[in-house]
C-alpha positions as CSV (number, residue, x, y, z in Angstrom):
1,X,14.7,-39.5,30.5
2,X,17.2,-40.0,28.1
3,X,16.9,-38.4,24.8
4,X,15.7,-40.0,21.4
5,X,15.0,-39.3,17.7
6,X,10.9,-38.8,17.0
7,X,9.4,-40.7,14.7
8,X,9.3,-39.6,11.3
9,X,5.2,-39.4,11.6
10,X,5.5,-37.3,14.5
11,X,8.3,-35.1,12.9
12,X,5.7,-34.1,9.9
13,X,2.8,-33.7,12.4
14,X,5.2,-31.3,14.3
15,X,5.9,-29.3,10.7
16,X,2.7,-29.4,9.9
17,X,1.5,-26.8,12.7
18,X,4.1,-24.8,11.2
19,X,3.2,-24.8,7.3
20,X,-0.5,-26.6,7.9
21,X,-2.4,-23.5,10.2
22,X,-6.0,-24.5,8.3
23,X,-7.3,-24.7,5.0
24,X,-6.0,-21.6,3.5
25,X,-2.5,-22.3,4.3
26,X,-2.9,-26.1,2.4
27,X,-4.9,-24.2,-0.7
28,X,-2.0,-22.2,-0.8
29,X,0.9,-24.4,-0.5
30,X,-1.0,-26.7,-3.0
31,X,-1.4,-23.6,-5.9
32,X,2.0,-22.3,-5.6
33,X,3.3,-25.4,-6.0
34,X,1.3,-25.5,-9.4
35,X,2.5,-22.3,-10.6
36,X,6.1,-23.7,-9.8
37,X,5.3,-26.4,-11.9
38,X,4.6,-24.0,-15.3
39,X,0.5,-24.2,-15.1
40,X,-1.4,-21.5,-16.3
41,X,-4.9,-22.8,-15.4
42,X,-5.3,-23.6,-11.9
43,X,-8.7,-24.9,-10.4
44,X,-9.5,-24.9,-6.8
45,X,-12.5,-26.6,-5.2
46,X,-13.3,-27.0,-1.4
47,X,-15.9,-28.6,0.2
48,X,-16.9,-27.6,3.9
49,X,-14.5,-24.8,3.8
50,X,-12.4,-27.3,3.7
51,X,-12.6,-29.4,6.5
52,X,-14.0,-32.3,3.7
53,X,-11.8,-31.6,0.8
54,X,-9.8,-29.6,-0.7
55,X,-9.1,-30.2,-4.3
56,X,-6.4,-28.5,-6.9
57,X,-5.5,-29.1,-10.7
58,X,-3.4,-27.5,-12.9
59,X,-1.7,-28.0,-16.5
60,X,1.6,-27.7,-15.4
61,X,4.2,-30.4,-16.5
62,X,3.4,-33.2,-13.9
63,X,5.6,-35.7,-12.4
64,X,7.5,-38.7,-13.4
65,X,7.2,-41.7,-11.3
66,X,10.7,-40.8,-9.3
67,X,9.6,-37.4,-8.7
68,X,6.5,-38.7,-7.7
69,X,8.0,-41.2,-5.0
70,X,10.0,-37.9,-3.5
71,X,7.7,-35.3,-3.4
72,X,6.2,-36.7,0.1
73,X,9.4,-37.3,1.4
74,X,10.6,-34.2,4.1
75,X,12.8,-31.4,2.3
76,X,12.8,-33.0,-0.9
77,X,12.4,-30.5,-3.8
78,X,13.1,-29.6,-7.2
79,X,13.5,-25.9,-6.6
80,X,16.9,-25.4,-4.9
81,X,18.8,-26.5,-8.2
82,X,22.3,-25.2,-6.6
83,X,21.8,-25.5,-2.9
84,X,21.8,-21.7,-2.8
85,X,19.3,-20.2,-0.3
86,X,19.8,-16.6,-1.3
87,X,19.0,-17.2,-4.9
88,X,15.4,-18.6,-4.7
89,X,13.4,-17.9,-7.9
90,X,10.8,-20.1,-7.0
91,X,7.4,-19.9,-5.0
92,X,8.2,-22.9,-2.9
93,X,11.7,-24.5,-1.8
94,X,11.6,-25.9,1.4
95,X,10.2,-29.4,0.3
96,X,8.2,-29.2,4.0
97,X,4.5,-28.8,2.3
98,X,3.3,-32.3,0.7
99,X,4.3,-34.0,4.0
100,X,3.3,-32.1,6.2
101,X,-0.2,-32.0,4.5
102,X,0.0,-35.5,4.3
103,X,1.0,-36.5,7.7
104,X,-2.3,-34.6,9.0
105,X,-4.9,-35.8,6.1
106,X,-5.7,-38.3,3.1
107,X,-3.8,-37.1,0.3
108,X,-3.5,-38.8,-3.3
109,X,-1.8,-36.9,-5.9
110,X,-2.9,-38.2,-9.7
111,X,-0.7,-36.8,-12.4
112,X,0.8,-37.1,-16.0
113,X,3.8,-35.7,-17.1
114,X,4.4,-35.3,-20.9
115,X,6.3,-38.0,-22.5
116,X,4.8,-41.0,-20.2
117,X,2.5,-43.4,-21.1
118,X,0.1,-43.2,-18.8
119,X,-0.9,-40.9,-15.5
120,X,0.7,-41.9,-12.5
121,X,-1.6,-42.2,-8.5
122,X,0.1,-42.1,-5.0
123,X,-1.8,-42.9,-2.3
124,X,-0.1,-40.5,0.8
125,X,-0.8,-42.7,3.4
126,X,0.7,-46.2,2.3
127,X,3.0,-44.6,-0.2
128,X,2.1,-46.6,-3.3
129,X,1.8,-45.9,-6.6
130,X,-0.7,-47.1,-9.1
131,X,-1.4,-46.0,-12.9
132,X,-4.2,-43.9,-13.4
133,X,-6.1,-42.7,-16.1
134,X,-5.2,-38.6,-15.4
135,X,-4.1,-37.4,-19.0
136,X,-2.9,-33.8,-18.4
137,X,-1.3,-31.6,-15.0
138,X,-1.5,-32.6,-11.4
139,X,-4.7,-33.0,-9.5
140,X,-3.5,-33.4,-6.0
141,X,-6.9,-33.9,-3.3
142,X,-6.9,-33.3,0.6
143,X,-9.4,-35.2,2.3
144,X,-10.3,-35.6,6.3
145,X,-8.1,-32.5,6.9
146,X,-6.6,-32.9,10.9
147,X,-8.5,-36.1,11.0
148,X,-5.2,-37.7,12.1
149,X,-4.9,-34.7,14.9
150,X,-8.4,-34.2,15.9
151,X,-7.4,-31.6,18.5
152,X,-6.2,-28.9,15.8
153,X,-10.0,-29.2,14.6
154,X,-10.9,-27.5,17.4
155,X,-8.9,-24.3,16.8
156,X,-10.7,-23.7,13.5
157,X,-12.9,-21.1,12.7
158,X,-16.9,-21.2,11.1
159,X,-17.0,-22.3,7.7
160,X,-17.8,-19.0,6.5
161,X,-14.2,-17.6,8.2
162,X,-12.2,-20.4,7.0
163,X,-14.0,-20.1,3.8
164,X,-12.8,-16.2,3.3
165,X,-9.6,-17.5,4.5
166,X,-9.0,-19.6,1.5
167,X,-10.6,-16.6,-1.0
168,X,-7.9,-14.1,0.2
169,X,-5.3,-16.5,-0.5
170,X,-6.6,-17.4,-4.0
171,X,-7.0,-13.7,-4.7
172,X,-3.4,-12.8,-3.7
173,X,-2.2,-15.4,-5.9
174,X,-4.2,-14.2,-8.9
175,X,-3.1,-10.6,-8.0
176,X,1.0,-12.1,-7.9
177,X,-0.1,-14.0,-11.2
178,X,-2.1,-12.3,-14.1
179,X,-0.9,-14.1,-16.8
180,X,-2.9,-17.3,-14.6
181,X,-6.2,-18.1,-14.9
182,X,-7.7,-19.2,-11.5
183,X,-11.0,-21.0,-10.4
184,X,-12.7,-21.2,-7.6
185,X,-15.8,-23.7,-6.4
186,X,-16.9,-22.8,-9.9
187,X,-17.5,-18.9,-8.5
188,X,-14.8,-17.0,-8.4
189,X,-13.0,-16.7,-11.7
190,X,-9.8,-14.5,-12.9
191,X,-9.5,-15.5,-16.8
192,X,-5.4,-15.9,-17.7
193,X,-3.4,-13.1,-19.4
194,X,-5.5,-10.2,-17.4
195,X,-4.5,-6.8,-17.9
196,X,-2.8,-5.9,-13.8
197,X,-5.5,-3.4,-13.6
198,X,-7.8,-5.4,-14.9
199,X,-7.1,-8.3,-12.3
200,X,-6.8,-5.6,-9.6
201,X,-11.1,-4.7,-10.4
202,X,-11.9,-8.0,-10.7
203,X,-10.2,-8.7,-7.0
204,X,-11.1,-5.9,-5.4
205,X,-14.1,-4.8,-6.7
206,X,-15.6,-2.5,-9.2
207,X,-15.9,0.6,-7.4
208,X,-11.7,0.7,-7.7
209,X,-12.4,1.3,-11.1
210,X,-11.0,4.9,-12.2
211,X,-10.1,5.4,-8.6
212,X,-6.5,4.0,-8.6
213,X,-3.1,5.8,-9.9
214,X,-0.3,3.5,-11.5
215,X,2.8,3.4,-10.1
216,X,6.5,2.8,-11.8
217,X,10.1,3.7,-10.6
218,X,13.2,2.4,-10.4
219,X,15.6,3.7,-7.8
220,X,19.0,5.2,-9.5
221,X,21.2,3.5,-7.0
222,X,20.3,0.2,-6.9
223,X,18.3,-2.7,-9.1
224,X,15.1,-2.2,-7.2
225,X,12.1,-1.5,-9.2
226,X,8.5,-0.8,-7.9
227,X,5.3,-1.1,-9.8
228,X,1.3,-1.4,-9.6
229,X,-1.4,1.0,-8.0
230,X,-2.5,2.4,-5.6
231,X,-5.4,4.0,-4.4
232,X,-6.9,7.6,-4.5
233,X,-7.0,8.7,-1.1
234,X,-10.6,9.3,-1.0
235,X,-10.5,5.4,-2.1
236,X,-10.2,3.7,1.4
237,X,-10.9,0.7,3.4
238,X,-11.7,-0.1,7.2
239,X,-8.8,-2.4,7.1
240,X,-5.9,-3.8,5.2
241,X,-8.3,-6.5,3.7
242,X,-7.1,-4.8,0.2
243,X,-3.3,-4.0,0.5
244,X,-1.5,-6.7,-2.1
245,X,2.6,-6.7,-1.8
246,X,4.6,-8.9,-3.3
247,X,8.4,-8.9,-3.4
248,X,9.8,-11.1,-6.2
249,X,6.3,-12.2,-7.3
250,X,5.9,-13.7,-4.3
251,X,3.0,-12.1,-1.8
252,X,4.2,-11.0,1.3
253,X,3.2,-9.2,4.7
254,X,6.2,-7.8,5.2
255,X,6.4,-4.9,8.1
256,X,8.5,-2.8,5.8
257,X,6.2,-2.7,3.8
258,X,2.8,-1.7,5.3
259,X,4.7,1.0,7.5
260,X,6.1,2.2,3.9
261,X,2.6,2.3,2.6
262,X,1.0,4.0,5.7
263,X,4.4,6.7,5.8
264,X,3.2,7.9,2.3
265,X,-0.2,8.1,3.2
266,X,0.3,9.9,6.5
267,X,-1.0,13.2,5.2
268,X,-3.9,12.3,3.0
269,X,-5.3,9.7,4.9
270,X,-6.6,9.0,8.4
271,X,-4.4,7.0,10.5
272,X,-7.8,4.9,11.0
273,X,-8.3,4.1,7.1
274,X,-6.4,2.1,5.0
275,X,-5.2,2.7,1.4
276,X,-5.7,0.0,-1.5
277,X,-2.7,-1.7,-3.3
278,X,-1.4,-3.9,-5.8
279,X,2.4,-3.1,-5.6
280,X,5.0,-5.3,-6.8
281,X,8.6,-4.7,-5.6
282,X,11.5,-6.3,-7.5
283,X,15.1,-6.6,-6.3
284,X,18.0,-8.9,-6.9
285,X,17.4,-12.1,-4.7
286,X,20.6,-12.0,-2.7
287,X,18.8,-8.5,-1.5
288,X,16.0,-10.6,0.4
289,X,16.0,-13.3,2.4
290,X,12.7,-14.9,1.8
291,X,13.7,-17.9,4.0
292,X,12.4,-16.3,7.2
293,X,9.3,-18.4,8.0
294,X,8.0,-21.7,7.3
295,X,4.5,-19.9,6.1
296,X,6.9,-17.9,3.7
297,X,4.8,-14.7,4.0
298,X,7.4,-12.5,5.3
299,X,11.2,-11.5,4.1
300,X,13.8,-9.8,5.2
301,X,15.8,-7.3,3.2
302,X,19.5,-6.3,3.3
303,X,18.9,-2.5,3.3
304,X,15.4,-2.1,4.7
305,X,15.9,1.5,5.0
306,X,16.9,1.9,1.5
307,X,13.9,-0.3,0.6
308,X,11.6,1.7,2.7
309,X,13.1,5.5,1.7
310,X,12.5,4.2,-2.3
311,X,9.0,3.0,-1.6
312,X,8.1,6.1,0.4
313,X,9.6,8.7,-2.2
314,X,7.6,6.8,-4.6
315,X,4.4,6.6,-3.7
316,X,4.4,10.6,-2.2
317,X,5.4,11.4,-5.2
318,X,2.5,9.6,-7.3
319,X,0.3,11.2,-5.0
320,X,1.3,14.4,-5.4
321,X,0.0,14.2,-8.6
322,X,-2.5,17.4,-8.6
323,X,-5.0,18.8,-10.7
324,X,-2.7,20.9,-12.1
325,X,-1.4,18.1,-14.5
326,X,-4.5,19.3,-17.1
327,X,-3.7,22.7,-17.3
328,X,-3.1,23.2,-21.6
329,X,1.4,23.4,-22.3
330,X,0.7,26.5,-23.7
331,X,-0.4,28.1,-20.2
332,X,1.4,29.0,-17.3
333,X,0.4,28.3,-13.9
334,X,-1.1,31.4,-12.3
335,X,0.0,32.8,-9.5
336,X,-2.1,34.9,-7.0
337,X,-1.6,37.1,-3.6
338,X,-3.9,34.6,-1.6
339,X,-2.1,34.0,1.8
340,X,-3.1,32.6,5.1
341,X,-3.6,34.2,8.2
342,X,-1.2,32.6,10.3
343,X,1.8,32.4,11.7
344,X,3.6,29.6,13.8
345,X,6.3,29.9,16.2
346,X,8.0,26.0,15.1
347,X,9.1,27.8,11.6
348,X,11.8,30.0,10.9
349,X,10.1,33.1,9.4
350,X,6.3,34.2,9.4
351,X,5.7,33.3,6.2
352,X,2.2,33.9,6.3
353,X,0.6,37.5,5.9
354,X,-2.0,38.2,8.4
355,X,-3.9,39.9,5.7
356,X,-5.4,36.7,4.4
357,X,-8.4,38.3,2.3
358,X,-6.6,39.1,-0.8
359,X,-8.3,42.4,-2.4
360,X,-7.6,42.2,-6.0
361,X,-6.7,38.4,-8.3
362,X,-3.1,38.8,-9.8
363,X,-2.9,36.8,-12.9
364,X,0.3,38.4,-13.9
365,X,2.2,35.2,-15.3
366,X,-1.0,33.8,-16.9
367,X,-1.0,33.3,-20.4
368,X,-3.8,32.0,-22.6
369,X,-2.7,31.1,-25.9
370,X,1.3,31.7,-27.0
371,X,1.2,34.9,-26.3
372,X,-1.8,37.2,-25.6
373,X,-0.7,38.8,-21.9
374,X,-3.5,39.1,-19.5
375,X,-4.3,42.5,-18.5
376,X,-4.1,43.6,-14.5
377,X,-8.0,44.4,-13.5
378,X,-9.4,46.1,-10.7
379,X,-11.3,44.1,-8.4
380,X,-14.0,46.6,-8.4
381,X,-14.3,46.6,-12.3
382,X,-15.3,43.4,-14.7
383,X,-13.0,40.9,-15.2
384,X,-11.4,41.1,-18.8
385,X,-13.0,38.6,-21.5
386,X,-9.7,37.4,-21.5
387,X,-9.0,36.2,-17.8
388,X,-12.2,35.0,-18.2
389,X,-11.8,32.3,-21.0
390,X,-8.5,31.5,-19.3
391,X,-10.2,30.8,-16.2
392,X,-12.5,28.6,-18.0
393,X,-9.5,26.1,-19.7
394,X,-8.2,25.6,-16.5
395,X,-8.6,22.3,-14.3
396,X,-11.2,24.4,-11.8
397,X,-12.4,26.7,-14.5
398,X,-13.9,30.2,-13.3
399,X,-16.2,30.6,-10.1
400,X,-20.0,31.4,-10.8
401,X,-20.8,31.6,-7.3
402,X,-20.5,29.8,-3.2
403,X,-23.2,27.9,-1.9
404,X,-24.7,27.6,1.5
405,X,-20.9,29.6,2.4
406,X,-19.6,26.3,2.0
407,X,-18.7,25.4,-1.4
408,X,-17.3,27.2,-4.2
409,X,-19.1,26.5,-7.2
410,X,-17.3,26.8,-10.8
411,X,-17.1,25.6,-14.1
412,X,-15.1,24.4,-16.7
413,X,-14.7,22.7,-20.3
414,X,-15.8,19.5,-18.7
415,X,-18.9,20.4,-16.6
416,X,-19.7,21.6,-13.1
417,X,-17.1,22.1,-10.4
418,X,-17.8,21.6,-6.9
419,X,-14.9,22.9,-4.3
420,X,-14.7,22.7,-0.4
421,X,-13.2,25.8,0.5
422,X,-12.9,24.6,4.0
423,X,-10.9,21.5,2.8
424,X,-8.7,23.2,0.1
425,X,-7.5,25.8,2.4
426,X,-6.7,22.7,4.9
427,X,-4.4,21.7,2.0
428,X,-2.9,24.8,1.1
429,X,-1.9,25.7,5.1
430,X,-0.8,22.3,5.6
431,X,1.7,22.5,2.6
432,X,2.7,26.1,3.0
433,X,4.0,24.8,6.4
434,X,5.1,21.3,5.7
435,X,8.0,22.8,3.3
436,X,9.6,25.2,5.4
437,X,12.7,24.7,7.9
438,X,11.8,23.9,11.7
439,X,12.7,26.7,14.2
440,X,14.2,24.6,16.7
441,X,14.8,25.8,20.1
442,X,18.2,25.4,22.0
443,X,18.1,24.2,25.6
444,X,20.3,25.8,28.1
445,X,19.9,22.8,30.1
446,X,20.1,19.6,28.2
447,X,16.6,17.1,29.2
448,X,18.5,14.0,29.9
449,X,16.2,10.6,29.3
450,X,17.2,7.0,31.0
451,X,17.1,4.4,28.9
452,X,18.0,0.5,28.3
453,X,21.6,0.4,26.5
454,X,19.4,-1.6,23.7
455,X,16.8,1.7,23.5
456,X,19.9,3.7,23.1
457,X,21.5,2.3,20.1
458,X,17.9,1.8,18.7
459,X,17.5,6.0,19.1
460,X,20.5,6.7,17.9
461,X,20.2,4.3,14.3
462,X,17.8,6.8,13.4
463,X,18.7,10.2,15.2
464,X,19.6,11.8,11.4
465,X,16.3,11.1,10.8
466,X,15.4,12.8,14.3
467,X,17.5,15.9,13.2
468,X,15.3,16.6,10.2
469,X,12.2,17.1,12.7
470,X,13.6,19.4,15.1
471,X,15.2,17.1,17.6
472,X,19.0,17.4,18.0
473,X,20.2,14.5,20.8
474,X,23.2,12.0,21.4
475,X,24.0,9.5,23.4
476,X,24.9,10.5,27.3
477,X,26.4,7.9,29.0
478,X,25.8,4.1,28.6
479,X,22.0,4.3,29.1
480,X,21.0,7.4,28.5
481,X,19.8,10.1,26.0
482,X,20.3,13.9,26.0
483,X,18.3,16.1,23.7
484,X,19.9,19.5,23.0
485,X,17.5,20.9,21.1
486,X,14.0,20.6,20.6
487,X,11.2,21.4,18.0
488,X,10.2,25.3,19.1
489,X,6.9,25.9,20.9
490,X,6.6,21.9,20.9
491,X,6.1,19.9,24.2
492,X,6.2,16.4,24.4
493,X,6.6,13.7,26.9
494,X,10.3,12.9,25.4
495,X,11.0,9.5,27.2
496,X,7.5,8.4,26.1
497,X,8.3,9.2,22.5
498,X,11.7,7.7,22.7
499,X,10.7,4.6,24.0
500,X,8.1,4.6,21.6
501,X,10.9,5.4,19.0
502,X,13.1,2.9,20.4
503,X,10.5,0.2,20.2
504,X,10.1,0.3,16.9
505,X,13.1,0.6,15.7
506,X,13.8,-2.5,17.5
507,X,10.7,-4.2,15.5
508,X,11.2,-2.6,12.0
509,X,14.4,-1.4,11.7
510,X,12.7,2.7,11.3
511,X,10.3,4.8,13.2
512,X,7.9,6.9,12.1
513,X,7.0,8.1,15.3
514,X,8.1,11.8,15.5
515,X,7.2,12.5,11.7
516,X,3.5,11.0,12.4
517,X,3.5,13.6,15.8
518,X,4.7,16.5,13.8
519,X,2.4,15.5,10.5
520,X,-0.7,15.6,13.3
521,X,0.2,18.7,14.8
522,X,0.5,20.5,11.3
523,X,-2.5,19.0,10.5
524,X,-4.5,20.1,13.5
525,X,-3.1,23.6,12.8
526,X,-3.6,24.2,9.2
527,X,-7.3,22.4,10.3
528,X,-8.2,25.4,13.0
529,X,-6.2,28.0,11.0
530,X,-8.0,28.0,7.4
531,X,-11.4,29.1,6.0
532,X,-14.2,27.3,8.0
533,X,-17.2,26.4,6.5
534,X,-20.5,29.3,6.5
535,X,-17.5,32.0,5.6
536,X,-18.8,33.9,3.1
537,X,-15.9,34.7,0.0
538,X,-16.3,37.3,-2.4
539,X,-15.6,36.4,-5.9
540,X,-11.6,37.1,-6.1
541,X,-11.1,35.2,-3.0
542,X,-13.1,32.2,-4.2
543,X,-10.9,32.8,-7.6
544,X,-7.6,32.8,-5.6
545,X,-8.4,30.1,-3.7
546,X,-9.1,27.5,-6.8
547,X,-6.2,29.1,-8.3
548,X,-3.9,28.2,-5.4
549,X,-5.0,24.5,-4.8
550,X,-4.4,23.9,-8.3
551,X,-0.6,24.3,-8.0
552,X,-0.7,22.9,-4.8
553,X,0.6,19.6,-3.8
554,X,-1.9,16.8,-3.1
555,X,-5.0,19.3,-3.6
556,X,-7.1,16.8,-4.3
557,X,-7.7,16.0,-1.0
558,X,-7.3,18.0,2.4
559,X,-5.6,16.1,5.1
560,X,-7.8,13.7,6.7
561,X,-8.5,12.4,2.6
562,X,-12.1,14.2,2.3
563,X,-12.1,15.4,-1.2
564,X,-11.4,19.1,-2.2
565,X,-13.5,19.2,-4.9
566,X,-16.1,16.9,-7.3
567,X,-16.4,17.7,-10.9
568,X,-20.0,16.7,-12.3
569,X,-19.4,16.2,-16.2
570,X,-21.8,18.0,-19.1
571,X,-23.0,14.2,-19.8
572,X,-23.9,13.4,-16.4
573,X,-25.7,16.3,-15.9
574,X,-27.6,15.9,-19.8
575,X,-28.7,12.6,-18.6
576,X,-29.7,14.0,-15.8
577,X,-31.9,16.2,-17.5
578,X,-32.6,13.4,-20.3
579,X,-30.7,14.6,-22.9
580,X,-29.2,11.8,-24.3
């Protein structure tokens, strides 16, 4: 058969499975081409999911009858000014939407653009253009979607799937867009010139409110800048349904990304839970490529380690935001003799006493007030006035007793205090090991792993990054791996894990393979090693233990996420008891 150019008709159908998928994908094509086009007030309206109709207006600028003519033609665009692929600034650019959309649909575009006389109709399917009475923006309407490829209507979903389809698109595009208003069927509504966080409750729900910490850095090195929030850890979801990235202003589900976000969460969170987001990530364009996929969902950056490393650092460090942020300037952090009864061969020194009960609180660097010293006490003997109004200013205040052997109760200036003394010893273990040096143990025979030349190379990208957990390896030969030393006390099936390794490395361009095995191994540890629940703690211990989570990394929550502590405020509880 000899070869032959398609027909232009059957060149859009074939683009339009790319950029066409279902409704979603046409609502979203259709509103960032709106935004493109300057509007601040977009309205959406789909009937039957959109199967029927699909229907968008906006106040943008609108077209003049040349631009008009082109916009249905293939790759024809207004958003590539210089021909320059690695300096798009724009939501759209490939000019592949509008025809596509049209080639699988009845599409007629009404619109008005300032300085004409009069509005301006095409008709998609016999190209011609007719004066219409539209006075302001663009109002372009989808009917009979895939009625010109019946077969594709078969691979949709129910109307209530498709329907929650197009939802999640319009909320990522009023999460990329505050200073938008968007409307949807009439129901959903985000007002224009929202507050971020204010955008972020309205999208994802009131129960977010007070539960999310802002994020903003800016790496020294480089002109990438990260902002937006994320969630509490005891803030999580069942899946990634609310995880909003966006590189550039433009949302994205880039791999980098998520594995970022779930990296930083490793230790607070379940592996089986997933964090909220809003997080915006800015870099110069010639950094990204975002001309990866027709759908334009995913990017590809020019140091994604780099990218990843920054977004990591970041977001540890917002969570490691602790309690200990409210103690008064004019106190210092206390310090106590509490220690952990534990020791574990994969560190270089013991560094925890096996005496864990401490016998007496040392609050020898506490100060309350400028300069008033508090006095050593016996543990036998009352505590001093002064220890105890000290106690009181601090984030977990001073213990007034343990319930059930399970929960340290407390209070302080701002109500009652409720602590898990299971989960805030989890914490404290877990960081007392996390931040000391790896024993690692030298092999007098070196294990020796087969695998594919490609595996190699994909091992060794990252095996600095191997070092820093314990495992010391280099190449061996054109397909193989030998590890000369190994995390102490630690085996593993090492080809499994390097294949695994290798894998995605291969996908992503990092692993986070061996840190998630050594975070779960910790964690199991610190989990079997500290104070279970139904142990009953005399008052100093209690003391020492609130003391020590407060200047603890993270100890707001132990390392699955559960909550260390609740703090039930003097108003709660007056309304409890009807005193308002």
């Amino acid at each position: 058969m000899s070869i032959r150019v398609l027909p232009d008709f059957l060149i859009n159908q074939i683009a339009a499975g790319e950029v066409v998928e279902r409704p979603a994908s046409v609502v979203k094509e259709l509103v960032e081409n709106a935004l493109d086009a300057g509007a601040n007030q977009v309205i959406i309206d789909v009937i039957d999911s959109g199967r029927t109709m699909i229907s968008v207006i906006d106040n943008g600028r609108g077209m003049e009858r040349e631009d008009l003519a082109s916009c249905v033609l293939r790759h024809a665009t207004s958003k590539l000014p210089n021909d320059d692929l690695l300096n798009i600034n724009f939501m759209g650019f490939r000019g592949e939407a509008l025809p596509s959309i049209a080639s699988v649909s009845d599409m007629t575009i009404d619109t008005f653009h300032v300085g004409g006389e009069h509005g301006l109709r095409l008709d998609a399917n016999t190209n011609e253009i007719k004066p219409s009475d539209w006075e302001s923006g663009t109002r372009i309407r989808v009917a009979n979607l895939f009625a010109k490829t019946p077969a594709r209507l078969k691979f949709l979903n129910s109307d209530k799937s498709e329907m929650m389809a197009v939802l999640d698109v319009v909320k990522r595009l009023a999460m990329a867009r505050c200073d938008v208003g968007f409307v949807l069927n009439n129901k959903w509504r985000f007002p224009k010139d929202q507050d971020l966080i204010e955008r972020v409750i309205s999208v994802m729900g009131e129960d977010v409110r007070g539960q999310m910490l802002a994020v903003d850095a800016k790496s020294g090195s480089s002109n990438i800048h990260i902002h937006g929030f994320i969630s509490k850890p005891t803030l999580r979801r069942a899946s990634s349904v609310d995880q909003y990235l966006f590189v550039n202003g433009r949302p994205v589900k880039d791999k980098v990304l998520i594995s970022s976000l779930r990296a930083a969460y490793m230790d607070v969170m379940h592996a089986r839970e997933f964090p909220l987001c809003a997080l915006y990530l800015e870099l110069p364009s010639r950094e990204v490529d975002v001309n990866v996929s027709p759908a334009k969902t995913e990017v590809h950056f020019l140091e994604p380690t780099h990218v990843r490393a920054f977004i990591i650092k970041t977001l540890r460090e917002t969570l490691s935001k602790t309690l200990n942020e409210n103690v008064p300037n004019n106190v210092i952090k206390t310090t106590s003799n509490f220690e952990i009864p534990i020791t574990n061969k994969i560190f270089d020194t013991e560094i925890l006493k096996p005496d864990f009960y401490a016998k007496k609180f040392v609050a020898e660097n506490a100060v309350y007030g400028q300069n008033s010293r508090i006095q050593d006490f016996d543990a036998d003997k009352n505590i001093e006035k002064n220890v105890i109004d000290f106690e009181f200013d601090l984030p977990l205040g001073r213990v007034i007793g343990q319930l059930n052997n399970k929960y340290i109760l407390a209070e302080n200036k701002n109500g009652f205090v409720i602590v898990d003394q299971h989960a805030a010893h989890e914490r404290i273990t877990y960081e007392k090991l996390r931040k000391h040096e790896i024993k690692t143990q030298p092999l007098l025979t070196p294990v020796v792993i087969n695998l594919r030349s490609e595996e190699v190379d994909a091992v060794l990208m990252i095996k600095d990054e191997l070092q820093q957990c314990g495992l010391h390896l280099d190449r061996f030969g054109d397909g193989a791996i030998a590890i000369f030393e190994k995390p102490a006390d630690w085996d593993l099936n090492w080809e499994n894990v390097l294949k695994e390794i290798a894998d995605e490395v291969r996908a992503y361009g990092h692993s986070s393979r061996l840190n998630e095995k050594l975070h779960l191994k910790l964690a199991n540890f610190a989990c079997h090693h500290s104070v279970r629940a139904g142990r009953k703690l005399n008052f100093d211990e209690m003391n020492a233990l609130l003391r020590e989570i407060e200047n603890t990394e993270r100890g707001g929550e132990c390392n699955h996420g559960r909550p260390v502590y609740k703090v039930i405020s003097i108003a709660k509880i007056d309304s409890m008891f009807e005193r308002i």
